[in-house]
C-alpha positions, 0 to 999 in steps of 0.5 A, a space after each residue: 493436513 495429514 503427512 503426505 499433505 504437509 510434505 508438499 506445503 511445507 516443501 513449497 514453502 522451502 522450494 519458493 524461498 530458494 527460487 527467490 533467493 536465486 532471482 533476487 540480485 546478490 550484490 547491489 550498489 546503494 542505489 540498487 539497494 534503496 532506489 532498485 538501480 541496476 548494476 549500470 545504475 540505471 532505474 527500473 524498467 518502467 514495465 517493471 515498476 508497473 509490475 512491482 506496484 500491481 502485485 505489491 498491491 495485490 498482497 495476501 491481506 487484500 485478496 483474502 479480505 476481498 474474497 471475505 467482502 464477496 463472501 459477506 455482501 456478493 459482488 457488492 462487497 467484492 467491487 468494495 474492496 477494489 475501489 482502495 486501487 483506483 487510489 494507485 492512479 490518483 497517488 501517481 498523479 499527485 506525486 507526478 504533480 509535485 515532482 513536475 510542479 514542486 520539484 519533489 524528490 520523495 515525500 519525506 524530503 518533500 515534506 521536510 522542505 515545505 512543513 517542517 521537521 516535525 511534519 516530516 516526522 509525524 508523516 514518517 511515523 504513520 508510515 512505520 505502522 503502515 509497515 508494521 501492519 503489512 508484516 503480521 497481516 501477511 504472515 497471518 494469511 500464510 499461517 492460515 494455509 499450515 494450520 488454525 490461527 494461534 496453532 504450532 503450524 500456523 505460527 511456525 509458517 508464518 515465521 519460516 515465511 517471513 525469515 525467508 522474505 527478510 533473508 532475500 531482501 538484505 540480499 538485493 534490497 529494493 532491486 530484489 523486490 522488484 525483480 523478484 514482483 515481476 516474477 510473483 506476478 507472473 504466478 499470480 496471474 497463472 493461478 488465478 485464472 486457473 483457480 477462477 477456470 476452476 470455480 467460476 463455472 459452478 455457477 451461473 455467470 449471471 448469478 455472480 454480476 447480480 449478486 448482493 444488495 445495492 443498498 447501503 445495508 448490502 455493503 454500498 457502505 463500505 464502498 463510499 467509505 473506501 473511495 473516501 479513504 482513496 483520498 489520503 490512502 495511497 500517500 502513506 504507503 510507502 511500497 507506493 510512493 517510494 516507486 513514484 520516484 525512481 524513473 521519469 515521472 510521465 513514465 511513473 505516472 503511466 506505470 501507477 495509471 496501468 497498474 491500479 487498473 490491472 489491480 482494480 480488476 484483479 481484486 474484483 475477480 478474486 472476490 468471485 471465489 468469495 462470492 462463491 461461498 456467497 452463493 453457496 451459502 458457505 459460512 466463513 465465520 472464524 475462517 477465511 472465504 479462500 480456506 473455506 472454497 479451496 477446502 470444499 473443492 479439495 487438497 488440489 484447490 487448497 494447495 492452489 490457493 496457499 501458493 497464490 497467498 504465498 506468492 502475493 503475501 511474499 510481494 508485499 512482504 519484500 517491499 515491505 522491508 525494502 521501504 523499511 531500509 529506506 525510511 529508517 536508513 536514509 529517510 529519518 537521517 535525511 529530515 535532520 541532516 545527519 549522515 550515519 557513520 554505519 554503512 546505510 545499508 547495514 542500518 536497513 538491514 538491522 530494522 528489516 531484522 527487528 521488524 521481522 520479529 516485533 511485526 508478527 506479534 499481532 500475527 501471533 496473538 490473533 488480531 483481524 487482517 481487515 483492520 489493518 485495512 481499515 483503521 490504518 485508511 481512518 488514521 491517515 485520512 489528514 494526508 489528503 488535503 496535504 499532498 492533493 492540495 498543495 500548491 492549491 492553496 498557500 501550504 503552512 504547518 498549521 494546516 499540516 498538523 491540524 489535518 494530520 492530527 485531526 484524522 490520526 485522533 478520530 481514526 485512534 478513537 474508532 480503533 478503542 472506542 466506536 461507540 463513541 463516535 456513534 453519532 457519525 454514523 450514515 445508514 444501518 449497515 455493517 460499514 455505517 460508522 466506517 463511512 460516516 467517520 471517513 466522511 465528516 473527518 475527512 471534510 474536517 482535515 480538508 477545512 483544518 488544511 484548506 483555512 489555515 492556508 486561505 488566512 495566510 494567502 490573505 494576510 500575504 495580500 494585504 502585505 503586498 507579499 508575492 507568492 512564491 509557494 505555487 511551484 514552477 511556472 509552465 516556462 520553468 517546467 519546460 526548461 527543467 523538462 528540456 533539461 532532462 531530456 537532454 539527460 539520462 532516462 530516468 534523471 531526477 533533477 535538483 529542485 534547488 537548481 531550478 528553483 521556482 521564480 522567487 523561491 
């Protein structure tokens, strides 16, 4: 870009960190800090935690890898891609269902209690790289808008973009992401009806629908891949989960129902500005689909785009962090009991910190956005059975680590050696691995989870043991349920003070 260009990008980039620093709380309780209370100690507004997880979702990585999807394989490929948010609903669910049923507080608390120490620190380590892979992916689709990747500009943006995020976010914590989501959703949804009003009309409206092939060479596998990795996906995102407990739990239920949908339909939109380029014919090869659109139509449509990865990037970035400061200052102290003697939020802090900086290294050596998607979904495809089954059958750690480490293994395996695991290939496309893994390996994590649990039931049995591991009675939901009522809105009640009959 020439100077007068820079200026308006790199004065962007300055005038977006201020506008965030204004909105984002300067002072916050512990609560506000890593709950997202407000000043009252009050929980978000349900509206609000819609907001925050819609545009959260709705990051720099996966509307440029939906835009490449459309670019790639039509409407095919951009359908694909959105099926990962119709995971949004079914984690709310699940997590509706162990808060009401189990009594669950989060999901590492919950996982201590009911797994184990060492199941609770295996859940937590796969959370951290779910992290670590949000930072420099993000970045990197920043870096792309100031530069090629590996390049000065590219690297200095996506570094200046992420002290700016990191320096908010020890402001106002997870209150400050909240509140500044609800605002950066506001912008994406303005932009992107403006870029697709712009676009879209190029072509045909019908040639958008009926581009692609419907086969699964055309992308169809990449689109059962996903909806397979929707199984486990939603549970190791902590942006995610850690908003399924700060307010009532029909209310977080509906947030997560209203908020994967708006998502859904979201991404498929945006991936007409790769289908574009499909129709087109434009090459994205060493590129991005949205950089090579928003170039062919002018500086105008670039700078549009670079705001609408910017703003989006800058929603995940800050829930990024902000989960980042939960984990490692109340989580992981939390699995053993400890209470810091620093002051928790300093400890968030100090990780938001170094994070900051060890997460953009693969920005900076040049690794691909889509496999953080990807390989993150295969690693992870063990936590399924574990929180969609619980309770379902008798829980047990065996099943907890079989499934977690028979998934972790395979998806570690298809990161360095594909090849190896050529024999679970479904169809001849682009995605055959991708599915045949995600399909055989999730049908092994769910009988490594399911039989272990079946022989416990079993011997328990023939002992003449009860169970005690099926969650409260409809009697004891309606009394924690009348209880709560009785409360504030939003009040979270100890599990241990209405334990489940036997427990």
């Amino acid at each position: 870009m020439d100077s007068s260009t820079g200026i308006f990008f790199w004065g962007f980039l300055v005038v977006y960190g201020i506008v965030m620093f204004l909105l984002s709380p300067k002072t916050v309780s512990l609560g506000g800090f890593f709950k997202g209370e407000d000043k009252k100690g009050r929980p978000a507004n349900p509206w609000m935690i819609t907001a925050s997880i819609f545009i959260a979702w709705i990051f720099a990585k996966s509307v440029t890898n939906a835009a490449n999807m459309g670019a790639n394989f039509g409407i095919v490929g951009g359908i694909g891609y959105a099926m990962y948010w119709l995971c949004i609903p079914l984690t709310g669910w699940a997590l509706y269902r162990l808060r009401r049923k189990f009594g669950a507080m989060g999901t590492v608390s919950f996982l201590t209690k009911h797994y184990g120490i060492a199941a609770a620190f295996c859940f937590s380590a796969a959370i951290l790289v779910r992290l670590f892979n949000e930072v420099w992916s993000n970045t990197s689709v920043v870096g792309a808008y100031y530069g090629d990747s590996g390049s000065a500009p590219f690297i200095i943006a996506a570094l200046l973009f992420t002290a700016i995020t990191v320096g908010y976010c020890c402001w106002g914590g997870m209150r400050g992401s909240i509140i500044t989501d609800v605002a950066q959703a506001i912008l994406f949804a303005v932009l992107l009806i403006a870029v697709l009003v712009w676009i879209v009309p190029q072509n045909n409206p019908v040639d958008y629908v009926v581009s692609g092939v419907w086969s699964l060479e055309g992308g169809v596998d990449f689109i059962l891949g996903a909806g397979l990795q929707c199984l486990s996906y939603g549970f190791h995102d902590a942006v995610l989960t850690d908003r399924g407990f700060i307010c009532k739990e029909k209310s977080m239920l509906k947030s997560f129902i209203v908020a994967g949908l708006l998502g859904f339909v979201a991404i498929v939109l945006f991936s007409l500005i790769g289908v574009h380029a499909y129709l087109n014919n434009m090459s994205v090869a060493g590129s991005s689909a949205p950089v090579v659109v928003a170039q062919s139509l002018g500086i105008v449509a670039f700078f549009l785009m670079a705001i609408i990865m910017i703003a989006t990037a800058g929603s995940t970035l800050d829930s990024t962090f902000s989960s980042l400061a939960k984990l490692t200052a109340r989580d992981l102290p939390g699995i053993l009991n400890i209470v810091p003697n620093m002051n928790p939020r300093i400890i968030g802090i100090i990780f938001m910190i170094v994070f900051g900086i060890v997460g953009n290294l693969p920005m900076i050596m040049g690794a691909d956005i889509i496999a953080a998607t990807t390989i993150s979904g295969t690693m992870i495809m063990g936590l399924g059975p574990i929180f969609l089954m619980h309770g379902v059958v008798k829980p047990t750690k065996v099943g907890f680590q079989l499934a977690f480490w028979i998934g972790m293994a395979l998806g570690i395996v298809n990161t360095f050696a594909p090849a190896a695991l050529g024999f679970m290939n479904i169809g001849g496309g682009t995605y055959a691995n991708f599915l045949g893994v995600n399909l055989w390996g999730a049908i092994i994590c769910w009988a490594a989870y399911i039989v272990p649990g079946l022989i416990s039931q079993s011997k328990d049995k023939k002992r003449g043991i009860e169970p005690t591991w099926k969650g409260f009675s409809k009697e004891e939901i309606a009394r924690r349920e009348a209880a709560a009522n009785g409360g504030c809105e939003g009040a979270v009640l100890d599990p241990d003070e209405l334990a489940p009959t036997g427990a």
